[in-house]
C-alpha positions, 0 to 999 in steps of 0.5 A: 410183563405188564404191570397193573395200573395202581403198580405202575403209579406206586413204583413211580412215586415210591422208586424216585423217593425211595432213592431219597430216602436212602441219600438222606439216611447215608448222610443221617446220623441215625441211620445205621449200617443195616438201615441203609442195607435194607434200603438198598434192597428195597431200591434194587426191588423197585429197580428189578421192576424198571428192568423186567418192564424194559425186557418186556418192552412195556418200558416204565420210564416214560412214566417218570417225572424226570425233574425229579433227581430219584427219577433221573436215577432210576433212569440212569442206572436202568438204561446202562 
């Protein structure tokens, strides 16, 4: 699977930043239960992505900005 140019830069700003989204939501008062649920999956999509490129060995990470803490999470739990 190799994914088009514009979809490799969106899951590589959108992935980092989704996992942002979600540890700010979990300490946010206004978040609830359901919110962050929705936000997991959203994260497991973008993470599904990371996985298929690995398989196919067309790998996404290299594209990643890893000074970036989202980045090293979707580095960390994609390469277990």
């Amino acid at each position: 699977m190799n994914f088009s140019k514009i979809v490799q830069q969106q899951l590589k700003h959108d992935t980092p930043y989704a996992w942002f989204l979600r540890d700010q939501a979990s300490v946010s008062p206004i978040f609830y239960r359901k919110y962050l649920k929705e936000l997991d999956e959203w994260i497991e999509a973008y993470l599904d992505c990371y996985l298929v490129s690995q398989r196919a060995g067309k790998s996404l990470l290299p594209t990643l900005e890893m000074s970036d803490w989202g980045s090293i999470f979707v580095t960390a739990i994609t390469t277990i």
